[in-house]
N, C-alpha and C positions, 0 to 999 in steps of 0.2 A: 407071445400074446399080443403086443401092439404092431407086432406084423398083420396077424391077421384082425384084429379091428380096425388096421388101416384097408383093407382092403373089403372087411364090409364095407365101411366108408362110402370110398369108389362104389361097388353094386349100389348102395339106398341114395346118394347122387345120379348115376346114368341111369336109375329108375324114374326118378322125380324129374329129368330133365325130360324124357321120354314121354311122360303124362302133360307136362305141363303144355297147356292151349291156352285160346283167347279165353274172354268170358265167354262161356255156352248158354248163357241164359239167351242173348241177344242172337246165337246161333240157330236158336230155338224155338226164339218165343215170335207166335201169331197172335195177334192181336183182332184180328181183321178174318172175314171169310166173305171170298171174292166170286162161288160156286154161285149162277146163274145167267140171266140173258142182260148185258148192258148195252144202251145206246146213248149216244147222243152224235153231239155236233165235233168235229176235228176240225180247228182255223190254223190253213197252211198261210203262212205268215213269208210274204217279198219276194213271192217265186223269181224268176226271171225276170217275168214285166213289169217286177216292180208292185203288184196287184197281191190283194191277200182274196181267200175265197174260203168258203166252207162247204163241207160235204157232212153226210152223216153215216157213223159208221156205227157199226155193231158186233159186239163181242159174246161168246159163248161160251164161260170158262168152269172149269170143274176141279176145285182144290180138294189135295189130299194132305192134310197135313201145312207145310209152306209150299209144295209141290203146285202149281199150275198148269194145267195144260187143258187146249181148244182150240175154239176158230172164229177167224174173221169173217164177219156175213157182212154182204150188201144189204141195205135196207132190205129188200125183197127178201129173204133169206138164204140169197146164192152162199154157199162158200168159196172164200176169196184165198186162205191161206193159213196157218197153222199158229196158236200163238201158244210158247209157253214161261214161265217164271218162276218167283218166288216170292213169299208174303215173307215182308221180314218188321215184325212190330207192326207199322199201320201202311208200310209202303208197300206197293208192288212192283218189282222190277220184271221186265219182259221184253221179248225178244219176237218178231211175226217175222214169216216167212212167207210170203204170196207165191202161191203155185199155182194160179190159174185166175185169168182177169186182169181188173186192176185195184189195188187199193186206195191211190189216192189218183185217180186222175187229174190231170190238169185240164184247165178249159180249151187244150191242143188237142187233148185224148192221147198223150203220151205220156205211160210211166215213168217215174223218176227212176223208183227203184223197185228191187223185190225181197229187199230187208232191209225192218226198222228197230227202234227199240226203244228205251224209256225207263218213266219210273210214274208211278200216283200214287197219290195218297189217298188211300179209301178210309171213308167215314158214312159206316153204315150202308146206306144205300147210295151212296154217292164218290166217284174217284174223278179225280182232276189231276193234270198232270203235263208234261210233255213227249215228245215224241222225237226222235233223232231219223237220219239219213236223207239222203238226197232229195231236194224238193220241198224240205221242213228246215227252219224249227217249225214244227204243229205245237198247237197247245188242243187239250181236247178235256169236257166235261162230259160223262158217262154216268148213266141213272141207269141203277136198276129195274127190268121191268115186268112185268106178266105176272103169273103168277109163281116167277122164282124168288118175288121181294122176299125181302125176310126178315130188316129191319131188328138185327139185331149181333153181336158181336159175339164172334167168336171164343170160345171156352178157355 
């Protein structure tokens, strides 16, 4: 008898270790939805020359869930490259890939790079945030705009 309730034991342990994860709420939880057209200003901060300068960029992103995925436009609405992420609470982490153009030109007209990445914090219709890879740190403020505002949070 205490053979075999030792050995349930064992099973309802390597079951429970088996299940056990982080918290899933924070795995889970959106707070935030990032689905529509954002622009604004990106300040590439001490390039080479020493000089900082701004461009304005523009994002097209379509959330499913925390799932992000879209594209980067030039003002004009060229696409410049591919961006996707995830909404995690009120941040957004993401990753762009440029496959055609450039994204951040410098005042030479040569790209730094053709992958960046980051984090913002969206609030409402607003994310702010920074930007990583070659040619940055960027910092950049993005507004929502057209008629994809929406001015309101996520469920």
């Amino acid at each position: 008898m205490i053979r075999k309730a030792g050995r349930l034991l064992i099973v309802v342990a390597l079951c429970c270790v088996g299940c056990a994860r982080g918290d899933w709420t924070t795995e889970t939880l959106t707070l935030v939805e990032v689905t529509g057209t954002w622009e604004g200003p990106l300040l590439v901060q001490g390039n080479a020359s020493g000089s900082s300068f701004e461009r304005t960029i523009r994002w097209v992103l379509q959330q499913n869930g925390p799932k992000v995925r879209g594209e980067a436009q030039r003002p004009d609405g060229t696409s410049v490259g591919s961006i996707e992420g995830l909404v995690n609470g009120e941040v957004f982490t993401w990753q762009l890939t440029v496959w055609t153009g450039l994204f951040i030109s410098l005042p030479t007209g040569v790209a730094p790079s053709r992958s960046y990445g980051g984090e913002a914090t969206v609030s409402s219709d607003e994310m702010g945030g920074r930007a990583t890879g070659p040619g940055c740190p960027c910092t950049f403020v993005l507004r929502r705009v057209g008629s994809d505002a929406r001015g309101k949070q996520a469920q």
